[in-house]
DRENDO-1510 file (C-alpha; in Angstrom, 1 decimal, always signed):
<recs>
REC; n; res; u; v; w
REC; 1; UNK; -9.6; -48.3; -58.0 .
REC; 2; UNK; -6.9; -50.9; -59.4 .
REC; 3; UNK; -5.9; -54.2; -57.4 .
REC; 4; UNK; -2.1; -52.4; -57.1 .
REC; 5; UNK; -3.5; -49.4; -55.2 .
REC; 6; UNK; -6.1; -51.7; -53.2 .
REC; 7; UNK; -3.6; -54.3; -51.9 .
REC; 8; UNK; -1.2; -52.3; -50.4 .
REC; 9; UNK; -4.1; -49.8; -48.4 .
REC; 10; UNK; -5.6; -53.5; -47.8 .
REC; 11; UNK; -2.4; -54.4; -45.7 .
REC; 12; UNK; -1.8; -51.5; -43.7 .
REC; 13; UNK; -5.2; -51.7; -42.5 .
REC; 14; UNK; -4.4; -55.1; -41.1 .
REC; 15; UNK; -1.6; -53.8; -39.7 .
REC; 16; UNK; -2.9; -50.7; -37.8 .
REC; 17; UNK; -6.0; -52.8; -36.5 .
REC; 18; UNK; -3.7; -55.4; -35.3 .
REC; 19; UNK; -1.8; -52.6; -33.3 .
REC; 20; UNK; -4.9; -51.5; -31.8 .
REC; 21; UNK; -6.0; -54.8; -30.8 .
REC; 22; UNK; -2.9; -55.1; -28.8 .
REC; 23; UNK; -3.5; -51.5; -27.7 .
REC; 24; UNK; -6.9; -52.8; -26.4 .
REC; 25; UNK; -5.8; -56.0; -24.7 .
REC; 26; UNK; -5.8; -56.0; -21.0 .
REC; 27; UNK; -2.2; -55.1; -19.3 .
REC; 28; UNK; -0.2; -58.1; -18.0 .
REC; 29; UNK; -0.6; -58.7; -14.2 .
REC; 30; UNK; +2.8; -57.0; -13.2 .
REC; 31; UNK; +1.9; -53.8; -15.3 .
REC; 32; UNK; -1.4; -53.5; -13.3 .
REC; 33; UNK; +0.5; -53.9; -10.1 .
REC; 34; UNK; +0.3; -57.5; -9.1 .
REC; 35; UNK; +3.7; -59.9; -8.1 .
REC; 36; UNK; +2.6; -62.9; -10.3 .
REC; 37; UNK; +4.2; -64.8; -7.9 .
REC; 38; UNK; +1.1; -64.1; -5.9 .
REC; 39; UNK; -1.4; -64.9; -8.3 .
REC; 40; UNK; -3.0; -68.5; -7.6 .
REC; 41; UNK; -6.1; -70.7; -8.4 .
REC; 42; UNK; -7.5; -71.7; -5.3 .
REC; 43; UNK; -9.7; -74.5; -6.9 .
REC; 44; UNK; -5.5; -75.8; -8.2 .
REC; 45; UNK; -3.8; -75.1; -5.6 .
REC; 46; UNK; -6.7; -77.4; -3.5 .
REC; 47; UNK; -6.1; -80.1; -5.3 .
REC; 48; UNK; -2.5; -79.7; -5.7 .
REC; 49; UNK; -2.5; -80.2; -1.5 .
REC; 50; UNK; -3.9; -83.7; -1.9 .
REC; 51; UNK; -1.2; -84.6; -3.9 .
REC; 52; UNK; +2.8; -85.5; -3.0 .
REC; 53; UNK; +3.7; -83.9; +0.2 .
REC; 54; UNK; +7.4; -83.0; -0.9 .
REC; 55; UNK; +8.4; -82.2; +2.4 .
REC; 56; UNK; +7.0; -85.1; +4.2 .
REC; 57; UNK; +8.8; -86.9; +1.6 .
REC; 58; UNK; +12.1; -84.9; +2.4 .
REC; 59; UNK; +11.4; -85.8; +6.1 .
REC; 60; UNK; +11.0; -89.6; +5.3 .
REC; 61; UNK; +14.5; -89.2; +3.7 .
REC; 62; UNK; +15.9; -87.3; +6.4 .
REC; 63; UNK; +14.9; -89.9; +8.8 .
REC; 64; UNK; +16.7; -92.3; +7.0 .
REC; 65; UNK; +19.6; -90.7; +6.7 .
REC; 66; UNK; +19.9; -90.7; +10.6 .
REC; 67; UNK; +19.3; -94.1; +10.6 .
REC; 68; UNK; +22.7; -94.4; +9.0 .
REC; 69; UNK; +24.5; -92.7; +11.5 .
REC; 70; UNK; +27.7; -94.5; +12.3 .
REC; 71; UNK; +28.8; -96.1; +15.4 .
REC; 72; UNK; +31.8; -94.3; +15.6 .
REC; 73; UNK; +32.0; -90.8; +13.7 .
REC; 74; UNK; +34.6; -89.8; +11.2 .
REC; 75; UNK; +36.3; -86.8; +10.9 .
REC; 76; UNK; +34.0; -83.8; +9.8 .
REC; 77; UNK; +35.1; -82.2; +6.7 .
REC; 78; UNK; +34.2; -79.3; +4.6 .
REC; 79; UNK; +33.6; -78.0; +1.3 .
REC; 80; UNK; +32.8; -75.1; -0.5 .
REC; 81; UNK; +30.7; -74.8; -3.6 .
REC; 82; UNK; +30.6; -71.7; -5.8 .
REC; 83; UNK; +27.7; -71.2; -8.1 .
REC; 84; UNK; +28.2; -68.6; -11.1 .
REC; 85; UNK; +26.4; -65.1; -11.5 .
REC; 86; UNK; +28.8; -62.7; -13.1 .
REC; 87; UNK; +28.8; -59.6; -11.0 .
REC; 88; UNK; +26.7; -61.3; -8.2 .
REC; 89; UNK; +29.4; -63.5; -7.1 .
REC; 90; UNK; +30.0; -60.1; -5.2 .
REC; 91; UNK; +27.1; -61.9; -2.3 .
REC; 92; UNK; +29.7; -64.7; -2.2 .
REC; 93; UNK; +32.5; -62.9; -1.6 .
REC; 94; UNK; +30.8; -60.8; +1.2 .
REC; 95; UNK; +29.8; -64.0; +2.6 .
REC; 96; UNK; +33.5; -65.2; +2.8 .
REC; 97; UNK; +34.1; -62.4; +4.0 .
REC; 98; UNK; +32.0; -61.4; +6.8 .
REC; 99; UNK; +32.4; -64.7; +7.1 .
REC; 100; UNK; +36.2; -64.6; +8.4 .
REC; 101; UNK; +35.1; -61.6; +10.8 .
REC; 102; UNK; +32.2; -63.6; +12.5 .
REC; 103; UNK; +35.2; -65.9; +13.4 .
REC; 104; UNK; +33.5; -69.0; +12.3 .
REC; 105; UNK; +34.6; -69.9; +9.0 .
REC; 106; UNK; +36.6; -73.2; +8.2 .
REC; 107; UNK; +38.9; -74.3; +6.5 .
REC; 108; UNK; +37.8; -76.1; +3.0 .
REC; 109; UNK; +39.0; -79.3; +2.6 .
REC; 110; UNK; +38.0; -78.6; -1.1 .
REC; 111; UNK; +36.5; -75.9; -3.1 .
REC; 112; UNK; +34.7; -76.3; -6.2 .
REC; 113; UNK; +33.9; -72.9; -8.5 .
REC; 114; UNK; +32.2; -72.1; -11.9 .
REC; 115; UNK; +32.5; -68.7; -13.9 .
REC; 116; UNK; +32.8; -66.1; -11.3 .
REC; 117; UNK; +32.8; -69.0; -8.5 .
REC; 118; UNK; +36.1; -70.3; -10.0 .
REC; 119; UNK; +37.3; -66.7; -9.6 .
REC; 120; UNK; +36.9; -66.3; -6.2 .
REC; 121; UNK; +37.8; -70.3; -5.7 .
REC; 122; UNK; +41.6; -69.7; -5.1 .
REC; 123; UNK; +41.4; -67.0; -2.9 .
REC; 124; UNK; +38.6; -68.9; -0.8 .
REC; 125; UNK; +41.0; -71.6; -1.1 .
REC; 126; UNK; +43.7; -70.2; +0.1 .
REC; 127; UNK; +41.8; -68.5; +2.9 .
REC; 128; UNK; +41.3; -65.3; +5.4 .
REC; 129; UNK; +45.0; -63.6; +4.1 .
REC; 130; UNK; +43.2; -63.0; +0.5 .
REC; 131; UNK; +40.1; -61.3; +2.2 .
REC; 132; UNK; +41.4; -57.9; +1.0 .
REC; 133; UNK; +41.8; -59.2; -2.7 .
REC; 134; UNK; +38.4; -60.3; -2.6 .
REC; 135; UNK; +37.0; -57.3; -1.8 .
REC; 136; UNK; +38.9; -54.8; -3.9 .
REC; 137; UNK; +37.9; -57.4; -6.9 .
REC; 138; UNK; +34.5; -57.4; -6.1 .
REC; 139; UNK; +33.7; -53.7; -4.9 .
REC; 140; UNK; +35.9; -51.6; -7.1 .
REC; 141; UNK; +35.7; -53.4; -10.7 .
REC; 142; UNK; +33.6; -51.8; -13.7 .
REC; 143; UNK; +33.0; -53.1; -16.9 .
REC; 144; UNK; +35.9; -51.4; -18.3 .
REC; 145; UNK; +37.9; -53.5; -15.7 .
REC; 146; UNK; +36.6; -56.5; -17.5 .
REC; 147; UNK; +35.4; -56.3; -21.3 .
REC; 148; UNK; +35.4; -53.9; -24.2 .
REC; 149; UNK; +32.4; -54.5; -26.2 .
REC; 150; UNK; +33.3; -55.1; -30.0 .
REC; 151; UNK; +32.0; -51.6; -32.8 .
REC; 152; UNK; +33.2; -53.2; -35.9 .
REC; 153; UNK; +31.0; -54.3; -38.9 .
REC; 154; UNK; +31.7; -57.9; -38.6 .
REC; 155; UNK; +30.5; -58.0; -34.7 .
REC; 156; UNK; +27.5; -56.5; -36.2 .
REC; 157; UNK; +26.9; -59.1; -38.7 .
REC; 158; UNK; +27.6; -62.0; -35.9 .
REC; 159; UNK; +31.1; -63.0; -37.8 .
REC; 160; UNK; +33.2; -63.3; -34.7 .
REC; 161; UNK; +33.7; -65.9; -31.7 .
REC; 162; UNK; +31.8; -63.1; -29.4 .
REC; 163; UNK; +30.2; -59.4; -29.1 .
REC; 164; UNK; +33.0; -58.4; -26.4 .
REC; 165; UNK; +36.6; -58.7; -25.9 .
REC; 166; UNK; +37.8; -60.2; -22.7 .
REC; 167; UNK; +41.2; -59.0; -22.5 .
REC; 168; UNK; +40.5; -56.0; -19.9 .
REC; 169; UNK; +39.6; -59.8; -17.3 .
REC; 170; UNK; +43.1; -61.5; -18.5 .
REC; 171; UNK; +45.2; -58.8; -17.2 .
REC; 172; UNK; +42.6; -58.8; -14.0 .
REC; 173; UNK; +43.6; -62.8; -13.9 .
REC; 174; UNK; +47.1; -62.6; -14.7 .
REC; 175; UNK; +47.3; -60.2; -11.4 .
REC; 176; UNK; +45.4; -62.4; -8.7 .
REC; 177; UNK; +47.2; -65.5; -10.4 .
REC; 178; UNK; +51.3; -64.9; -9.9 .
REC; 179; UNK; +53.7; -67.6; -9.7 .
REC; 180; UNK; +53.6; -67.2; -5.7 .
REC; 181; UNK; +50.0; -68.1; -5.5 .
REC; 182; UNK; +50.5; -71.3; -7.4 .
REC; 183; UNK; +53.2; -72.3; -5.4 .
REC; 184; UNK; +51.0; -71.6; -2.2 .
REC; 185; UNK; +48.2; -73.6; -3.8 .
REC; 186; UNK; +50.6; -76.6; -4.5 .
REC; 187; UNK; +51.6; -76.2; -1.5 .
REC; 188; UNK; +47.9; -77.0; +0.4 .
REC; 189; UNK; +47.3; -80.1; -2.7 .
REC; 190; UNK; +50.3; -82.1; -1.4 .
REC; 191; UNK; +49.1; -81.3; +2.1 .
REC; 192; UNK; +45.5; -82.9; +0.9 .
REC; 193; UNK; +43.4; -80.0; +0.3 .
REC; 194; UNK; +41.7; -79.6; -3.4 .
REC; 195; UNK; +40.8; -77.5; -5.5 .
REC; 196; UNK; +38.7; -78.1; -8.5 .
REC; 197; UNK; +37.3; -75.3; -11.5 .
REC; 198; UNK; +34.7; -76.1; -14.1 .
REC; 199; UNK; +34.3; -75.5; -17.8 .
REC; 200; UNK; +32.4; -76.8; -20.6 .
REC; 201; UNK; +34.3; -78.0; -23.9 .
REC; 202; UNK; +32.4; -76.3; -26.5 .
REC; 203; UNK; +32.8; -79.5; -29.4 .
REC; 204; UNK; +32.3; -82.1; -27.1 .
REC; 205; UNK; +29.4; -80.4; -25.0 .
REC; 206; UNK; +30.6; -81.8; -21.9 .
REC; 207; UNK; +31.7; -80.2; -18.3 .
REC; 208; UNK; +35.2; -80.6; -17.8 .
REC; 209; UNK; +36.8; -80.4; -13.9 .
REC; 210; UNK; +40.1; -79.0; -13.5 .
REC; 211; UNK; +42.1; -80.3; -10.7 .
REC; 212; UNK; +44.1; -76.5; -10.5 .
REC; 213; UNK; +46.1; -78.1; -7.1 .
REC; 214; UNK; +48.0; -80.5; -9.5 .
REC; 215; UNK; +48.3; -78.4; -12.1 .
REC; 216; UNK; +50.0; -75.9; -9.4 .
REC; 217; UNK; +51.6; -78.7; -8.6 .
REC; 218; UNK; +54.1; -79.3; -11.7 .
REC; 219; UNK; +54.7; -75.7; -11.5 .
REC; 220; UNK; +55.9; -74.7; -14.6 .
REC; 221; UNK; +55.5; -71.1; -17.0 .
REC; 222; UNK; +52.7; -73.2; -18.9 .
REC; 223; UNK; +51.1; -74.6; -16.0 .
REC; 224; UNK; +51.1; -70.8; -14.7 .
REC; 225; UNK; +49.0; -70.1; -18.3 .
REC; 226; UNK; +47.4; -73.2; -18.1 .
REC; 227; UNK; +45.9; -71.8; -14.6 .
REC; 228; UNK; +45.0; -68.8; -15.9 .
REC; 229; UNK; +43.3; -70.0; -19.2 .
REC; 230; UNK; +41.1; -72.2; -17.5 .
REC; 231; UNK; +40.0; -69.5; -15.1 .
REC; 232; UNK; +39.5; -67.1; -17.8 .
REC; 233; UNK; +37.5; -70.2; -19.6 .
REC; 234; UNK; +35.0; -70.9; -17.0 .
REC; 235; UNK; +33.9; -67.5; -16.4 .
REC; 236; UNK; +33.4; -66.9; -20.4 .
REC; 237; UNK; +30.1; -66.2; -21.4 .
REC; 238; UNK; +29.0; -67.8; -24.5 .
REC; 239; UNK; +28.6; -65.8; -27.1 .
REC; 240; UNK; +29.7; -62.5; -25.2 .
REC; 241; UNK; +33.4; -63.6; -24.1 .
REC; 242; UNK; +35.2; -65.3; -26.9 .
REC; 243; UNK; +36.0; -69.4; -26.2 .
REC; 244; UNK; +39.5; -69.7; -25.0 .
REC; 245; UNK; +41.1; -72.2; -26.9 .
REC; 246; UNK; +43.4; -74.4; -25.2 .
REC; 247; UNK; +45.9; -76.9; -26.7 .
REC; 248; UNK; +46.3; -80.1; -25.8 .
REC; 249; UNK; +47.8; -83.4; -26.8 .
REC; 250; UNK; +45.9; -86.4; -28.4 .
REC; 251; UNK; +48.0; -89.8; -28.5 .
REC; 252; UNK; +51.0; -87.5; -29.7 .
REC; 253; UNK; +49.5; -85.2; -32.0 .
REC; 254; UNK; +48.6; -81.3; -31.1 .
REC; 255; UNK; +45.2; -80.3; -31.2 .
REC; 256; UNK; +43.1; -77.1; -29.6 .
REC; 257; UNK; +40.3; -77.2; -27.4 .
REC; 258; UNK; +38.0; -74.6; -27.2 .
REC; 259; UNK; +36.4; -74.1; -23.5 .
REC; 260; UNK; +33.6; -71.4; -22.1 .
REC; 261; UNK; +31.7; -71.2; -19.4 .
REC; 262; UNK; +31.8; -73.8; -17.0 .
REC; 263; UNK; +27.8; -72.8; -16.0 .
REC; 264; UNK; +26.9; -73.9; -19.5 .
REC; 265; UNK; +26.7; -77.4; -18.3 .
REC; 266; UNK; +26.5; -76.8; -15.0 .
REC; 267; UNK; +25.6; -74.1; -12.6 .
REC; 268; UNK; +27.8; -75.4; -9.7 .
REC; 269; UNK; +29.5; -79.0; -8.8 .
REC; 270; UNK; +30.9; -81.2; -5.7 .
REC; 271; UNK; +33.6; -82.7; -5.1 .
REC; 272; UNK; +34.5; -85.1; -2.1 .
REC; 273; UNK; +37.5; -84.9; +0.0 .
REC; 274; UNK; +40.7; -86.4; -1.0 .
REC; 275; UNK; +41.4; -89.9; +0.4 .
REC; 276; UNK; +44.6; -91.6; +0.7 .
REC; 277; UNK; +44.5; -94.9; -1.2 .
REC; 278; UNK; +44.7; -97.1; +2.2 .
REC; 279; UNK; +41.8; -95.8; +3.6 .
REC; 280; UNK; +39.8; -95.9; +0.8 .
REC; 281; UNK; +36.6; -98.3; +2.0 .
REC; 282; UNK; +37.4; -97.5; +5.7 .
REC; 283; UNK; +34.7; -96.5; +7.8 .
REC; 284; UNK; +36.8; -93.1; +9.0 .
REC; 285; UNK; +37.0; -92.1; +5.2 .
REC; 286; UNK; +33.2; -91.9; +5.3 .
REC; 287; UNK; +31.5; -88.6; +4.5 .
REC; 288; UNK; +28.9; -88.5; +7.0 .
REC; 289; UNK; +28.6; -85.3; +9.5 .
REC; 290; UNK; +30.7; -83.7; +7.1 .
REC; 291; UNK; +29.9; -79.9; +5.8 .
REC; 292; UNK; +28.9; -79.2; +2.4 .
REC; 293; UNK; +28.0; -75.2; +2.4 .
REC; 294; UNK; +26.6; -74.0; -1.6 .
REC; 295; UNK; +27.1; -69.8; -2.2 .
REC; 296; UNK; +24.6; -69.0; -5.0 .
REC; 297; UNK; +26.1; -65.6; -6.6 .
REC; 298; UNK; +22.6; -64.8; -6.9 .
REC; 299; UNK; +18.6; -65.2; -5.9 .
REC; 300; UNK; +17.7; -68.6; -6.0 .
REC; 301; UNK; +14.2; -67.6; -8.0 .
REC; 302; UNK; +14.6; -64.8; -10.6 .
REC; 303; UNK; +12.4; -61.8; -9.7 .
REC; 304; UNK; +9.4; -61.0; -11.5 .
REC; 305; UNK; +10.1; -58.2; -14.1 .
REC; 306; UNK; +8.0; -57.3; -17.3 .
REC; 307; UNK; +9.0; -58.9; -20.6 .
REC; 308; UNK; +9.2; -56.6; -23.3 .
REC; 309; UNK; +7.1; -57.6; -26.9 .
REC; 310; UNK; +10.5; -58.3; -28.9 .
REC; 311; UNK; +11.4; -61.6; -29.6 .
REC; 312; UNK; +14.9; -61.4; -28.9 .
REC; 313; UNK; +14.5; -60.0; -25.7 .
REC; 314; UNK; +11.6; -62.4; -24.9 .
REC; 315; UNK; +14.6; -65.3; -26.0 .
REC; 316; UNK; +17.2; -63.5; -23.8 .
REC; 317; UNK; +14.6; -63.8; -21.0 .
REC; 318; UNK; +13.7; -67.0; -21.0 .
REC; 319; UNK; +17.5; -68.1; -20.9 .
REC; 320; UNK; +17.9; -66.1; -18.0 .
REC; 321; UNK; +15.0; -68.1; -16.1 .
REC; 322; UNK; +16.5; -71.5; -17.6 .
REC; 323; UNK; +19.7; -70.7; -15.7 .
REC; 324; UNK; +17.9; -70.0; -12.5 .
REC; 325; UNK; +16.2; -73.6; -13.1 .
REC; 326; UNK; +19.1; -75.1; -13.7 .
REC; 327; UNK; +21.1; -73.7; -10.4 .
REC; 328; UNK; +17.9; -75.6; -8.7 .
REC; 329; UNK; +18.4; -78.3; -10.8 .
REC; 330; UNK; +21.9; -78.8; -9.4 .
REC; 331; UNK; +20.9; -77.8; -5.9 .
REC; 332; UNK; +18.5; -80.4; -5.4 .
REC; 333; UNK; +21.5; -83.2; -7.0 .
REC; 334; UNK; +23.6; -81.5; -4.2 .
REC; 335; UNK; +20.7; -82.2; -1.5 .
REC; 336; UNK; +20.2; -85.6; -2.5 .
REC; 337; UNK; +23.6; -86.4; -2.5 .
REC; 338; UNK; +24.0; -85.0; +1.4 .
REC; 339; UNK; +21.4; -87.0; +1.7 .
REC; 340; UNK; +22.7; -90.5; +0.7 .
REC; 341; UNK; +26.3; -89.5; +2.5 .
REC; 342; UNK; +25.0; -88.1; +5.9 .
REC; 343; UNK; +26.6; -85.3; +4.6 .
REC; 344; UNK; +25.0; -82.0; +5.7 .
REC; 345; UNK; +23.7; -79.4; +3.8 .
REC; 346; UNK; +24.0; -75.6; +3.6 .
REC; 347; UNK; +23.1; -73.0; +1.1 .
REC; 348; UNK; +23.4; -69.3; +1.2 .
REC; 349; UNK; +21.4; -66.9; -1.3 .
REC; 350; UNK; +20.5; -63.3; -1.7 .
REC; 351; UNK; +17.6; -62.9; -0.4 .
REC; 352; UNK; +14.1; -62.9; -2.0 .
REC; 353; UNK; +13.6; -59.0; -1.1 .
REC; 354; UNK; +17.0; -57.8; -1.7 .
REC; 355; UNK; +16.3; -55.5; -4.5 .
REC; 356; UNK; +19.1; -57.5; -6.7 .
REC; 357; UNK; +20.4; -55.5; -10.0 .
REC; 358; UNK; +18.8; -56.7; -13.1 .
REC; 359; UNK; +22.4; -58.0; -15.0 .
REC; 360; UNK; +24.9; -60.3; -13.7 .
REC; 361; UNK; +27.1; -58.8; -16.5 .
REC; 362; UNK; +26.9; -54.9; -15.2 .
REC; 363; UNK; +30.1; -54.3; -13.2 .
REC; 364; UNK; +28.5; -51.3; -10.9 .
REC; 365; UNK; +30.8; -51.0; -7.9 .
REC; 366; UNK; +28.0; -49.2; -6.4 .
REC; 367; UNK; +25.6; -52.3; -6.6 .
REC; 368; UNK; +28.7; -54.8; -6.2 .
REC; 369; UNK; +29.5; -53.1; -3.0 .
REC; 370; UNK; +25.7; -53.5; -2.0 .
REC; 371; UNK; +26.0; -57.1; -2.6 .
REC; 372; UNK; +28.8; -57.7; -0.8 .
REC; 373; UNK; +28.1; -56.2; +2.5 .
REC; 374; UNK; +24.9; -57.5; +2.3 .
REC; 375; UNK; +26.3; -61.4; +2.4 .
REC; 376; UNK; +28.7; -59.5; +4.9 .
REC; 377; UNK; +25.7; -58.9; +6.9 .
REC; 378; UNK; +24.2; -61.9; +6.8 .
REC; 379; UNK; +27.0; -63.1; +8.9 .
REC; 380; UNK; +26.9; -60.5; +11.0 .
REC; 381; UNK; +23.4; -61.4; +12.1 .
REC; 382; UNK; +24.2; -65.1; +12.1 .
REC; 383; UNK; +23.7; -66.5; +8.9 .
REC; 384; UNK; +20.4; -68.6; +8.9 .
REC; 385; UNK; +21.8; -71.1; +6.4 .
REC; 386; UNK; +18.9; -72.7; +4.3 .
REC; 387; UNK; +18.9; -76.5; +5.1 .
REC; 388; UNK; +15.9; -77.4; +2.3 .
REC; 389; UNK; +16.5; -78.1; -1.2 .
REC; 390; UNK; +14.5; -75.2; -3.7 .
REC; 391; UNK; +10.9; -75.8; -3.8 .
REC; 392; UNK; +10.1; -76.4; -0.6 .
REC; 393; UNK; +9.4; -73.6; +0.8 .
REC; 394; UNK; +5.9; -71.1; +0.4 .
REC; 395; UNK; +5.8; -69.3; -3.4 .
REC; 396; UNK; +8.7; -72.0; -4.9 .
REC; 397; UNK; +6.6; -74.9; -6.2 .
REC; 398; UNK; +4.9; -75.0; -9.6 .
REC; 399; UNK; +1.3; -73.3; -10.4 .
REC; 400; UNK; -1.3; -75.2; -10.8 .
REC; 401; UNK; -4.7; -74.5; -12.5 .
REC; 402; UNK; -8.1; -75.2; -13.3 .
REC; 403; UNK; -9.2; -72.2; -15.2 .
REC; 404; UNK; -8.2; -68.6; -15.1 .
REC; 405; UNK; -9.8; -67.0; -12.4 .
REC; 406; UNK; -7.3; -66.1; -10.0 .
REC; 407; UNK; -6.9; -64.7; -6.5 .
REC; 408; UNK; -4.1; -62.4; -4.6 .
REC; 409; UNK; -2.5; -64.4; -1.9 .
REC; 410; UNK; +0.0; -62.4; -0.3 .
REC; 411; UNK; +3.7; -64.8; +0.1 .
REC; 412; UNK; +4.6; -65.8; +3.1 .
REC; 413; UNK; +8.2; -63.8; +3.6 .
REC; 414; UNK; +10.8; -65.6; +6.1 .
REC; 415; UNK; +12.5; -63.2; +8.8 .
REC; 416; UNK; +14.5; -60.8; +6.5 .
REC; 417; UNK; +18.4; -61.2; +7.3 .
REC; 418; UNK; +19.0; -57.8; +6.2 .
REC; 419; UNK; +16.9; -55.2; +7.7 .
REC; 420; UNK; +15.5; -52.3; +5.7 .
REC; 421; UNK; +17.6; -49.6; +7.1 .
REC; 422; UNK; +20.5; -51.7; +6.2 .
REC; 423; UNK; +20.3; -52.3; +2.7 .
REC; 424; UNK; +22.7; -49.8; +1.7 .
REC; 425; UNK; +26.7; -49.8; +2.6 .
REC; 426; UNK; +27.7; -50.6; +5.3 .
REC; 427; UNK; +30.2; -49.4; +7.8 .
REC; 428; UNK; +32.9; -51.6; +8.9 .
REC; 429; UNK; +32.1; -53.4; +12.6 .
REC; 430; UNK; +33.9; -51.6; +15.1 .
REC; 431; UNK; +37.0; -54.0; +16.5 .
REC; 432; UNK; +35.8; -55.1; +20.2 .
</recs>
């Protein structure tokens, strides 16, 4: 038999013993019913216990921090912080607004918002009268409401700014943002309140903060589409929304800015209170006491799915657990910071057991109304506001490991918020 016939028989025997090696190979731990979550090694997780005790360290710092209390408080203020999440940011808004029924909810001195947080940030803003808007934005859109994916050959061949158009969410923008909600918003910045939106500049790598209160301020048709561009940039997702390019003016000569995302470079951001120039230094300017309270549109730790074999979905995957990270990431800056203020600090997540969709960029109103009346509920039952930075608490910190031998240990859950039986829709509470 010649080399020519031999060679190519040689290869596809390599190839079909390879595929029954991985036929053979034992099923990952998920597949064979395990939550890897679950899976430690006791000899590890022994050692890891003689190690830094994180929250005797938080303790220490907490300690500390009322050690600091002033004589004399200031005035408490508060501020809002709005993660991103796509479709998720439909938690946040049930939050806001269950919140306004519980009767409890504050006024912002500012909000802060990134991608869908910097869509819900003027109407939180502006408060309880945009409730309804909230709602019907975040219960009744589909994806038709706000992208067309792209069919032609060039999308295909990755020769265009992004695989969907977002013109379907510029018409959705250009109806929450009219000229009377600017005015309104200008209205609260002269009066002291802010309110500040995230992107990233795409050249430059670098989060830019809006100040959309002055903006509002000026007034003007372009600060109108000025307003609207930069909410339209911060919720654009690289890649699948195309960069909005914004002009602007370098020492007298016109240039264009492209901006995306603003949870590129960071998954949410503060913002103190405004203070007047005299009473910068004073002690009643100082932070402490004050409220800062975090919405994650989301779960604060991804849930554990199965990763398919191809590499771009394996790649797609592991950005989706980097972005988790990185909300932590900023969460813990967040805590640190209350910590050095006196400020204190509240965070609000779906909870680990909600069964969560799997895509923040699936605009289900079935699953986006089960998101939002599940933060509605929360507040309901009295929202049990998490005090503790991520990692603190059982099945968040690291694995560690010996060896491979593992053993089951079952998480320990915190009291569920939202009771089994009312996972679904729920019925508005009847007026008292």
């Amino acid at each position: 038999m010649s080399v020519r016939l031999l060679s190519p028989l040689f290869v596809l025997a390599l190839v079909l013993c390879a595929g029954c090696g991985r036929m053979l190979q034992p099923p990952a731990p998920i597949k064979a019913g395990f939550n890897p979550v679950e899976l430690l090694d006791p000899a590890g997780e022994a050692d890891a216990e003689s190690g830094l005790d994180m929250k005797e360290l938080f303790a220490v710092a907490e300690r500390l921090r009322q050690e600091r209390r002033p004589a004399v408080l200031p005035p408490v203020r508060n501020v809002l912080v709005l993660s991103g999440g796509g479709s998720f940011g439909a938690y946040s808004a049930g939050v806001l607004f269950g919140w306004t029924e519980s009767g409890t909810r504050p006024q912002f001195d500012v909000v802060t918002g990134v991608s869908t947080g910097a869509l819900i940030a003027p109407l939180a803003f502006l408060g309880p009268e945009y409730d309804p808007m909230l709602r019907e934005v975040y219960t009744t859109l589909r994806n038709t409401d706000v992208f067309r994916i792209r069919k032609t050959v060039r999308t295909l061949l990755l020769a265009t700014e992004s695989f969907a158009d977002s013109s379907p969410l510029v018409r959705q923008i250009e109806r929450m943002v009219t000229p009377d909600l600017l005015r309104r918003i200008a209205a609260e910045h002269r009066a002291g309140r802010r309110l500040y939106v995230g992107t990233t500049e795409l050249e430059a790598k670098r989060p830019v903060i809006w100040d959309l209160g002055e903006i509002a301020c000026r007034g003007t048709m372009d600060d109108l589409a000025l307003f609207r561009q930069v909410l339209l940039a911060s919720a654009a997702i690289p890649g699948f929304f195309p960069p909005v390019h914004i002009p602007v003016t370098v020492d007298g000569q016109e240039l264009t800015e492209r901006h995306v995302d603003g949870g590129v470079t960071n998954a949410l951001f503060f913002r103190p209170p405004y203070t007047p120039p005299e009473l910068r230094g004073d002690p009643s300017a100082s932070l402490y006491g004050s409220n800062v309270f975090t919405l994650v549109a989301g779960k604060l730790y991804a849930d554990p799915t199965t990763v398919s074999r191809r590499s771009l979905l394996i790649a797609a995957d592991s950005v989706s657990t980097l972005i988790y990270a990185q909300t932590r990431g900023d969460l813990l800056k967040l805590y640190t910071a209350c910590l050095l203020t006196g400020m204190n600090y509240y965070t609000a997540s779906i909870p680990a057991d909600f069964p969560a969709p799997a895509s923040s960029t699936d605009f289900d109103p079935k699953e986006m109304t089960r998101m939002f009346d599940a933060g509605r509920l929360q507040m309901a039952c009295g929202m049990n506001w998490r005090t503790t930075p991520p990692g603190l608490e059982p099945g968040e910190g690291a694995f560690l490991r010996t060896g491979t031998t593992l053993t089951r240990v079952p998480l320990e859950v915190p009291a569920n918020p939202l009771p089994a039986a009312r996972r679904g829709p729920m019925r508005p509470p009847v007026a008292r």
